[in-house]
PALO-784705 format. One record per residue (C-alpha): x, y, z; residue in one letter. Coordinates in nm, 3 decimals, always signed. Example, Ala and Ser with C-alpha at 12.3 -4.5 7.8 and 13.67 -1.06 7.14 Angstrom:
{{+1.230; -0.450; +0.780}; "a"} {{+1.367; -0.106; +0.714}; "s"} 
***
This chain:
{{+1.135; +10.105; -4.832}; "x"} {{+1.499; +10.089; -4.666}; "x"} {{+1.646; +9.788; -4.511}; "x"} {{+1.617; +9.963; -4.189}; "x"} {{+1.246; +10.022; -4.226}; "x"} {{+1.203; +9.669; -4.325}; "x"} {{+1.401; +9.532; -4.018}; "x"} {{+1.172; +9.765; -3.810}; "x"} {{+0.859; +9.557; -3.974}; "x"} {{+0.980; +9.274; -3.937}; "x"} {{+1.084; +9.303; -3.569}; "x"} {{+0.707; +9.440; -3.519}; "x"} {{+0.607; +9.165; -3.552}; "x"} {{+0.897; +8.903; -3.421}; "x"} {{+1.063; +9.158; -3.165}; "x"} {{+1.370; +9.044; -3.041}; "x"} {{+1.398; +8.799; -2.762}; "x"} {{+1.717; +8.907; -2.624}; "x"} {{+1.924; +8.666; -2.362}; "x"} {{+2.115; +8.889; -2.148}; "x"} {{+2.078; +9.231; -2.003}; "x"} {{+2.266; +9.340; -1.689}; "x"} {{+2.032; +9.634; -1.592}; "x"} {{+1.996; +9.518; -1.256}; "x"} {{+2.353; +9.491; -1.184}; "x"} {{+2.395; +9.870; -1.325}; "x"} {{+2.089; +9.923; -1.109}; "x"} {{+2.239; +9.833; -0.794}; "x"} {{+2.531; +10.104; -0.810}; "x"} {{+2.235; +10.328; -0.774}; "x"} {{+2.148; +10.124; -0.461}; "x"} {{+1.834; +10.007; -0.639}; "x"} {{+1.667; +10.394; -0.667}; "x"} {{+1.427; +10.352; -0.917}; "x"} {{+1.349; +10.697; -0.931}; "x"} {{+1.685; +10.828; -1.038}; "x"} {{+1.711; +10.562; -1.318}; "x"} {{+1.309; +10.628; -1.415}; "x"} {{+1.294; +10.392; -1.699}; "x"} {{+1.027; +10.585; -1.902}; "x"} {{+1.273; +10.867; -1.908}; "x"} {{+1.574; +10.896; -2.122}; "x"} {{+1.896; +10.696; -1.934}; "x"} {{+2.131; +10.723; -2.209}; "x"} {{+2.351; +10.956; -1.953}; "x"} {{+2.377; +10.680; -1.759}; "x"} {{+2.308; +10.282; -1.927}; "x"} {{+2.214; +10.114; -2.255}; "x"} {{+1.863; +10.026; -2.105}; "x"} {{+1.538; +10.172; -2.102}; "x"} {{+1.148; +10.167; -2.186}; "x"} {{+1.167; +10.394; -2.465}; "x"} {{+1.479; +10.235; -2.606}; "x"} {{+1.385; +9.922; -2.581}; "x"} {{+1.043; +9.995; -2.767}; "x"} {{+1.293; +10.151; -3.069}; "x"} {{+1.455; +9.867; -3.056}; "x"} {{+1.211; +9.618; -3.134}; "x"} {{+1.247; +9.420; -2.766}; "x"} {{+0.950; +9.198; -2.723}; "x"} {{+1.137; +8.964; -2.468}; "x"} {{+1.416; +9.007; -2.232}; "x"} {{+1.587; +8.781; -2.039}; "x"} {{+1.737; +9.010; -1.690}; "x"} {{+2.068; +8.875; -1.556}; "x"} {{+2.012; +8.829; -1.220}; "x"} {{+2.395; +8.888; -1.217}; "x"} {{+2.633; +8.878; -0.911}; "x"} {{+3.049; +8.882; -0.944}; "x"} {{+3.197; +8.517; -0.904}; "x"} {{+3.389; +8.692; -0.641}; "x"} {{+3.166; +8.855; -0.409}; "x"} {{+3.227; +8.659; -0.067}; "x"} {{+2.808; +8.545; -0.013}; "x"} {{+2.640; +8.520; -0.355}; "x"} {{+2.293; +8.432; -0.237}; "x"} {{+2.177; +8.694; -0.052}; "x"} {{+2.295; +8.941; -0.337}; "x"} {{+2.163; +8.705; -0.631}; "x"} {{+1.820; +8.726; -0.392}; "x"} {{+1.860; +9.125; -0.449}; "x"} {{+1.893; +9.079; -0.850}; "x"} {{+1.608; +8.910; -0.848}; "x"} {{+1.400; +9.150; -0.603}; "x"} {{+1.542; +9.441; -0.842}; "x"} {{+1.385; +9.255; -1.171}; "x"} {{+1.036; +9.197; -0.972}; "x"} {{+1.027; +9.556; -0.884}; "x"} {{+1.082; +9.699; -1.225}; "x"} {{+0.778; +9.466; -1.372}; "x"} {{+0.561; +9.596; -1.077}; "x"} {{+0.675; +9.922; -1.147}; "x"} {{+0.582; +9.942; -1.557}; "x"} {{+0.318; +9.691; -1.589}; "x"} {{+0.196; +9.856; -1.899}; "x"} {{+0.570; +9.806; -2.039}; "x"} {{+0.707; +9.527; -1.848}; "x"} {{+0.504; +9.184; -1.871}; "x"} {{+0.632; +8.893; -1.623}; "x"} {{+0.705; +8.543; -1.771}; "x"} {{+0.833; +8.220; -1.660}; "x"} {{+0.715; +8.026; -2.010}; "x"} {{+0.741; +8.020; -2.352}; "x"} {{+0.363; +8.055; -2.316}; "x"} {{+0.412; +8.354; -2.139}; "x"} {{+0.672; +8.504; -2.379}; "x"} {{+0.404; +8.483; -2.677}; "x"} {{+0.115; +8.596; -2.467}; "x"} {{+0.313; +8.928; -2.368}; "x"} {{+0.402; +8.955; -2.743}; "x"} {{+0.032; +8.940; -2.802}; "x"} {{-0.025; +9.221; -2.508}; "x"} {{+0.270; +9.430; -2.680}; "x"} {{+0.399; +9.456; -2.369}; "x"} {{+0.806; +9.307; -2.334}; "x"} {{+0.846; +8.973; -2.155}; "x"} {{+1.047; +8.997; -1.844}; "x"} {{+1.258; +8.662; -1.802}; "x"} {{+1.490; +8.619; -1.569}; "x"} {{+1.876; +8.426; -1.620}; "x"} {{+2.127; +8.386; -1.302}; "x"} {{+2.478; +8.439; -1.448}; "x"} {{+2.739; +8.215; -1.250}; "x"} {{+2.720; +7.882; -1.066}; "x"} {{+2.897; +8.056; -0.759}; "x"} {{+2.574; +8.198; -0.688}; "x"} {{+2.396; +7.862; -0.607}; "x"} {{+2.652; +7.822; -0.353}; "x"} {{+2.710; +7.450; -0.444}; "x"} {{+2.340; +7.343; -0.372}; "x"} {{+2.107; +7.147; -0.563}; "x"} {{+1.843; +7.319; -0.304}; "x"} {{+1.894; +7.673; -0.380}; "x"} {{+1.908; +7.620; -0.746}; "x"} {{+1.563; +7.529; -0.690}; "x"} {{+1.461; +7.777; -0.480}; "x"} {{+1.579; +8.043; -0.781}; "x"} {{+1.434; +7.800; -1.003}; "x"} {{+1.095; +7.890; -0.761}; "x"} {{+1.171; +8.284; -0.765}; "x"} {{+1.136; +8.274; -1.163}; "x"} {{+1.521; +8.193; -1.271}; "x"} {{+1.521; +8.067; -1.574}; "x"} {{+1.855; +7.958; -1.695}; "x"} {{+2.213; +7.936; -1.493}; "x"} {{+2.508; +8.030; -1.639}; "x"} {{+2.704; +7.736; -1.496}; "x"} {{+3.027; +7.970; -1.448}; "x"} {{+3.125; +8.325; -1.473}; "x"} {{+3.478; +8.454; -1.472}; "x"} {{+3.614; +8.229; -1.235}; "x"} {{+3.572; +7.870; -1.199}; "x"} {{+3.345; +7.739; -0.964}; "x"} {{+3.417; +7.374; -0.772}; "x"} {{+3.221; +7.196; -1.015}; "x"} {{+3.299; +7.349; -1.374}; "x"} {{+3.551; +7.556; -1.552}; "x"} {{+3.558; +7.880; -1.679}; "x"} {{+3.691; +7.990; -2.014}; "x"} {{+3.856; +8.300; -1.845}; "x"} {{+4.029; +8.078; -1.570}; "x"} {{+4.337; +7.831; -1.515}; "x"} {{+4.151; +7.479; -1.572}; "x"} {{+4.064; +7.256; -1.257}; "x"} {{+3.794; +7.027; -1.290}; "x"} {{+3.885; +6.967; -1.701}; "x"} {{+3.507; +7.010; -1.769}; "x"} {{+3.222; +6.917; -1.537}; "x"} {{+3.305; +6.747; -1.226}; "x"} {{+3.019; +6.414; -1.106}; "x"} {{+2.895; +6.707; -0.919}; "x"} {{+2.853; +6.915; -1.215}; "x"} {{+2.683; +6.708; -1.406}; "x"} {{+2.389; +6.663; -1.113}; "x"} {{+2.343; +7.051; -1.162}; "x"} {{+2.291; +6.977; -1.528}; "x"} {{+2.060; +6.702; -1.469}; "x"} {{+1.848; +6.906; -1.178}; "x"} {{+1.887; +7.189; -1.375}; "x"} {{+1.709; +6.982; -1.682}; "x"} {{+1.429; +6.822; -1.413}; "x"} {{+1.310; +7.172; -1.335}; "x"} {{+1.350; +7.253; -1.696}; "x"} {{+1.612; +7.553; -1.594}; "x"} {{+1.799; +7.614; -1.889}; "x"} {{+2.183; +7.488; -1.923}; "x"} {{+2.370; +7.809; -1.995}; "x"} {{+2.681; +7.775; -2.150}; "x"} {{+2.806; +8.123; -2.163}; "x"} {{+3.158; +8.216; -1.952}; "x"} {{+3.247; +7.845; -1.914}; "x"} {{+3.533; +7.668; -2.063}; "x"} {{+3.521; +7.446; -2.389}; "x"} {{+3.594; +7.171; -2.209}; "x"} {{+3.242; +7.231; -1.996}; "x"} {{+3.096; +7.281; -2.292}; "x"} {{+3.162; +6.939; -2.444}; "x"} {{+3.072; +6.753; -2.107}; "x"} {{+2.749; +6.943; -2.073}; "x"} {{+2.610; +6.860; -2.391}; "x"} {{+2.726; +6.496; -2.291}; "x"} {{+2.468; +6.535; -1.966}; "x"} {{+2.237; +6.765; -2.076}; "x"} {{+1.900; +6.570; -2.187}; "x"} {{+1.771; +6.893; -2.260}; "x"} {{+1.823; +7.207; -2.556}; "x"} {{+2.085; +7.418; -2.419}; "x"} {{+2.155; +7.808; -2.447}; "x"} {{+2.429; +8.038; -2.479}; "x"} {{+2.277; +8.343; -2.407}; "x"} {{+2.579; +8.602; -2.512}; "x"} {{+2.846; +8.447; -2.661}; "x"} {{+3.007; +8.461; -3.037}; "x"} {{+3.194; +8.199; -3.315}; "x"} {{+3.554; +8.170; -3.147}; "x"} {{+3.655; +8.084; -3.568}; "x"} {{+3.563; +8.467; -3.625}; "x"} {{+3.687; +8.624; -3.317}; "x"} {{+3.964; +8.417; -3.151}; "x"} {{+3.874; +8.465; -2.717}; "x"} {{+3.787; +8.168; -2.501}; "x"} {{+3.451; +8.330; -2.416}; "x"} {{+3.331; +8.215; -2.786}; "x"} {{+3.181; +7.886; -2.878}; "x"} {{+3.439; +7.652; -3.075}; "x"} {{+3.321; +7.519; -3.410}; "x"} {{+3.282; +7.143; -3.305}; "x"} {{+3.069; +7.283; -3.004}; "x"} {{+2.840; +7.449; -3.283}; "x"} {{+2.817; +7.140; -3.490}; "x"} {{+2.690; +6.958; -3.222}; "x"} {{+2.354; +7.216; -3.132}; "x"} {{+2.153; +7.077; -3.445}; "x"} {{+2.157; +6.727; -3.243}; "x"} {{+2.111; +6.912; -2.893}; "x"} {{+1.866; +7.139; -2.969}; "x"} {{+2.002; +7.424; -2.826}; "x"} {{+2.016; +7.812; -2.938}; "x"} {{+2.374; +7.997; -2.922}; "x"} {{+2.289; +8.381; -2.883}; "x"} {{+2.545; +8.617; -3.101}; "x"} {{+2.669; +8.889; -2.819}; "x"} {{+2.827; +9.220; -2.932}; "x"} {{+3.052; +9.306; -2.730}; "x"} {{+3.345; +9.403; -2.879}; "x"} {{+3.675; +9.243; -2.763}; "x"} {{+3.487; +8.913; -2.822}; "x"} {{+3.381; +8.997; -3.193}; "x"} {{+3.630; +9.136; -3.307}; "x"} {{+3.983; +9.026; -3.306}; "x"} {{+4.206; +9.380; -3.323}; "x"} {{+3.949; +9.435; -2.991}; "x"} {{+4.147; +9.190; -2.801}; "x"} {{+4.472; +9.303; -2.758}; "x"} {{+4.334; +9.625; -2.699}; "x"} {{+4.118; +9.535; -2.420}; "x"} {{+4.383; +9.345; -2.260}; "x"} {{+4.612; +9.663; -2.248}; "x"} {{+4.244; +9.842; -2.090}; "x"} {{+4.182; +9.607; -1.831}; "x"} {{+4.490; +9.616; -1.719}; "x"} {{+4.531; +10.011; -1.703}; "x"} {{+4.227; +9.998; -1.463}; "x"} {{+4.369; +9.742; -1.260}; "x"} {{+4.684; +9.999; -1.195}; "x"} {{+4.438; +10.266; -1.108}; "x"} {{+4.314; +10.046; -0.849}; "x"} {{+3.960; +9.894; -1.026}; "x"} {{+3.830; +9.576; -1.099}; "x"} {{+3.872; +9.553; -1.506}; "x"} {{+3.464; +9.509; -1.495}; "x"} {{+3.401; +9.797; -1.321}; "x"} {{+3.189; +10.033; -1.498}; "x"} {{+3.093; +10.319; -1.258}; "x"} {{+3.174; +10.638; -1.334}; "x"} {{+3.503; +10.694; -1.210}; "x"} {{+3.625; +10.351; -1.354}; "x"} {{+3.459; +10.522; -1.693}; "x"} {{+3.658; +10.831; -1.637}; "x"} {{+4.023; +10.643; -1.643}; "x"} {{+3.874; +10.448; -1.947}; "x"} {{+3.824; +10.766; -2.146}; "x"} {{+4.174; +10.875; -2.045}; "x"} {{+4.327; +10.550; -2.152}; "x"} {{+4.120; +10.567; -2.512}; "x"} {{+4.221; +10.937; -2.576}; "x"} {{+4.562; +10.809; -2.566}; "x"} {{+4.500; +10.515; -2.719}; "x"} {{+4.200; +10.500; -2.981}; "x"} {{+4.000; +10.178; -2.937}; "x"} {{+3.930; +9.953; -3.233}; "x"} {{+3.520; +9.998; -3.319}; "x"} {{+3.320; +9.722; -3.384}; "x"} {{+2.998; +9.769; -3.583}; "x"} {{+2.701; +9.576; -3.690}; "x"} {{+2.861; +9.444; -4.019}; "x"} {{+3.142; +9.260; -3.717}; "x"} {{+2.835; +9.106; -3.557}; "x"} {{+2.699; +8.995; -3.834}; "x"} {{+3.017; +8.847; -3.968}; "x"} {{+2.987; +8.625; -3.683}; "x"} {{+2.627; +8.541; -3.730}; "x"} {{+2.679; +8.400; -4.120}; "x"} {{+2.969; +8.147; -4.004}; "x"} {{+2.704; +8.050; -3.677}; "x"} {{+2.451; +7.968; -3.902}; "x"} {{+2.660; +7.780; -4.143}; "x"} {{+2.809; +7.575; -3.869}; "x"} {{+2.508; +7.560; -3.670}; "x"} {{+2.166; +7.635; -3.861}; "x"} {{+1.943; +7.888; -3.858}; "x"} {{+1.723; +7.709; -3.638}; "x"} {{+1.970; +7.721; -3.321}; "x"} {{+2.023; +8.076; -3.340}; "x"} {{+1.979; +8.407; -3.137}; "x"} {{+2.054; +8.737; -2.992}; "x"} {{+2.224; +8.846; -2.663}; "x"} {{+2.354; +9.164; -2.618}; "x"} {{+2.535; +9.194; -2.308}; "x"} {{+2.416; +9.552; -2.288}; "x"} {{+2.482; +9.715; -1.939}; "x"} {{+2.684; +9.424; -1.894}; "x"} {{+3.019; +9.575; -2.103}; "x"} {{+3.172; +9.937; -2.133}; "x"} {{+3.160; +9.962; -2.498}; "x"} {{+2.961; +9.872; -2.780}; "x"} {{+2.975; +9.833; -3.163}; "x"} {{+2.923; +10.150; -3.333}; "x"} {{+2.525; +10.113; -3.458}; "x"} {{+2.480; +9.923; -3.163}; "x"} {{+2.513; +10.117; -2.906}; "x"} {{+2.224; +10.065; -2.680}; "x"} {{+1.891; +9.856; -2.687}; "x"} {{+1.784; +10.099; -3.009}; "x"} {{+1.980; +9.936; -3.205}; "x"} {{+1.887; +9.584; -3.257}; "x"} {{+1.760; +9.717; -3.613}; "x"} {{+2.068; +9.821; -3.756}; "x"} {{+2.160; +9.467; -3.689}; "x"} {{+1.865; +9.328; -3.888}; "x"} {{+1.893; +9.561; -4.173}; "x"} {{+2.262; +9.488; -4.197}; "x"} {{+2.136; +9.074; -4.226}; "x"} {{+1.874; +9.188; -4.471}; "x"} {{+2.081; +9.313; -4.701}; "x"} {{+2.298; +9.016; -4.686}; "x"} {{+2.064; +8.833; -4.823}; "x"} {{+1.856; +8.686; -4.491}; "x"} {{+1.507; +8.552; -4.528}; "x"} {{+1.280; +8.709; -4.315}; "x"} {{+1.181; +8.374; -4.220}; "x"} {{+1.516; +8.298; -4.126}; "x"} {{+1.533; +8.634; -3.930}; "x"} {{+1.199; +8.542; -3.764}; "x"} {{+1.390; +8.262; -3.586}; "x"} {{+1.705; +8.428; -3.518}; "x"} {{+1.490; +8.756; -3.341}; "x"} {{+1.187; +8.529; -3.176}; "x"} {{+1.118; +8.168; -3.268}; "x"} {{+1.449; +8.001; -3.179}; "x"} {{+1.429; +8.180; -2.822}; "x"} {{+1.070; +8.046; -2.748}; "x"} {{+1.142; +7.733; -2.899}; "x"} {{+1.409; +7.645; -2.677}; "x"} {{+1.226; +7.751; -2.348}; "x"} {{+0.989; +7.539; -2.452}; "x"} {{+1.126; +7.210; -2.550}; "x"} {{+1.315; +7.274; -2.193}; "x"} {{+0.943; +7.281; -2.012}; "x"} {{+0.852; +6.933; -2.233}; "x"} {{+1.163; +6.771; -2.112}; "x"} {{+1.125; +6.858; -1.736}; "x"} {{+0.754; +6.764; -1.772}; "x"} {{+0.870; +6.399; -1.872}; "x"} {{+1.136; +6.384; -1.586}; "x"} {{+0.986; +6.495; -1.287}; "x"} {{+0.718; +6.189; -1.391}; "x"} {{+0.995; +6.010; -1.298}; "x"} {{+1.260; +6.175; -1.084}; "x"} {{+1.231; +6.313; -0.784}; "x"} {{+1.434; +6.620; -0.693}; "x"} {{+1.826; +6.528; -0.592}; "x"} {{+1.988; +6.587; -0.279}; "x"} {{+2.335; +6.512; -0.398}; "x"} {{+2.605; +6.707; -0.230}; "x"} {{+2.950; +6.860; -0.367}; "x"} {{+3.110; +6.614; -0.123}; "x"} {{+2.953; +6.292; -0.141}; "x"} {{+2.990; +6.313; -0.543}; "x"} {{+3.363; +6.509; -0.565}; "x"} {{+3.510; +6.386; -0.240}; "x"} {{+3.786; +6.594; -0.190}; "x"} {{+3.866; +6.739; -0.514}; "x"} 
***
């Protein structure tokens, strides 16, 4: 046998539970038409995601971004959308799709064969500085917050912004501890090092980052400083390798900067991914060949996590639908084996790849359900306000 038909074996039986997939958000360019994006049906014309994919890819757990820009004027009522989008594709493919809200629930729809359908809310903009509406997504099946996207938010900073708050604000750090009462994971994906540090001071629970990479490999803010790694082992917490490319691989970055900001002059957000945005990409890339990524990058970034961090605080987010390119043998959700065989052959256990792909994932969803469990015997739900903690910051 191959490495690649080993890695296929292996994720047969520990699929991969992957933290971040922004389907919905590609979804909602369609306007949320299901049938023209008919996820039994080949979408590679169109995004990284579907059923058939995902099956070749080993997925036996996905957590959907419930994803809106940290710049869209009203967040909720869009987040609300996400969310309605993710509960309409598992009533859609119940065969396929399996909802879950547990780590319970993740290993009974690995059981079923059927792909556990989490879902992760990707920016503290969209809670619109309210303990209340964090639990009401916490109610509609939300399972982690990223506390910021791109942009800061009142209470935290982003890597990808001019610092404000230097960390967590007192506000801040009541969305981490209401966040670890409902036992809503603490996502520390997007935000800035300094968050990091001050939210695994507050957090009384395992933390996640669901897509982010070793900053020591791949220089960019959106990756996870050393020290921050160090300190998981103590935390609990899981640190999911992304793959997108100018934040694994370092010649990516300069590139990427020169891309963004060719879209910007043609009048598009450096995000955008429709099809016209796509179009002045290609132009720019014909001119100006991109660097590639490829599964070997990813797992270069993967060896130095788990010597800094463990095996057992590992895992796997993608990003896919969520970026405009990907690493060459990871182009879409088939690909997640290429990635395995590539670890096998470095000399990974398949124990060790068990936790990476499953264990890690479940574990940490779990140990978040024991903690809230033990606090809400204890602490009833907070009504703090941006205000009365932050004043007039």
């Amino acid at each position: 046998m191959t490495a690649l038909d080993d890695a296929r074996a292996l994720l047969a039986e520990f699929p991969v539970a992957d933290g971040h997939n922004d389907l919905p958000w590609a979804l909602r360019h369609t306007g949320y038409d299901l049938d023209a994006r008919d996820l039994t049906a080949d979408q590679s014309a169109h995004q990284h995601t579907d059923l058939p994919r995902l099956r070749s890819g080993g997925v036996g757990a996905q957590f959907w971004s419930v994803y809106v820009p940290s710049d869209l004027p009203d967040p909720v009522p869009a987040t609300l959308e996400q969310i309605d989008c993710v509960r309409q594709l598992i009533e859609r493919y119940p065969k396929e799709l399996a909802p879950a809200l547990t780590a319970a629930d993740m290993e009974a729809a690995r059981g079923e064969g059927r792909i556990a359908s989490l879902m992760g809310a990707e920016g503290g903009h969209c809670i619109a500085n309210s303990l209340g509406t964090l639990r009401g997504l916490y109610a509609l099946g939300v399972r982690y917050l990223t506390l910021t996207h791109n942009h800061n938010v009142d209470w935290a900073d982003s890597a990808t912004d001019e610092p404000r708050a230097g960390g967590l604000t007192a506000f801040g750090r009541e969305v981490v501890r209401e966040m670890n009462r409902l036992g809503m994971l603490v996502d520390l994906s997007h935000v800035a090092a300094t968050t990091m540090r001050d939210a695994l001071d507050a957090s009384e629970a395992p933390v996640l980052f669901s897509h982010s990479s070793a900053r020591a490999v791949c220089d960019h803010p959106r990756n996870i400083p050393d020290d921050v790694l160090e300190r998981l082992p103590a935390n609990g917490g899981v640190a999911m390798v992304t793959f997108v490319p100018k934040f694994v691989l370092q010649a990516a970055v300069d590139w990427t900067a020169a891309a963004d900001e060719n879209l910007r002059a043609h009048g598009f957000h450096h995000l955008d991914t429709s099809p016209e945005a796509m179009k002045v990409h290609a132009a720019f890339e014909e001119r100006n060949p991109r660097p590639v990524a490829t599964a070997a990058t990813v797992a270069d970034h993967l060896d130095h996590m788990r010597e800094v961090a463990g095996i057992d605080h590992l895992g796997i987010g993608g990003d896919y639908d969520g970026t405009a390119f990907t690493p060459d043998g990871l182009r879409d959700v088939s690909g997640y084996p290429n990635l395995i065989a590539e670890l096998l052959q470095r000399g990974w256990s398949k124990a060790d790849l068990a936790k990476l792909t499953w264990k890690n994932a479940v574990r940490v969803l779990g140990d978040a359900e024991d903690v809230a469990r033990s606090l809400r015997a204890v602490r009833p739900p907070s009504n703090a306000t941006l205000e009365a903690l932050d004043g007039g910051r």
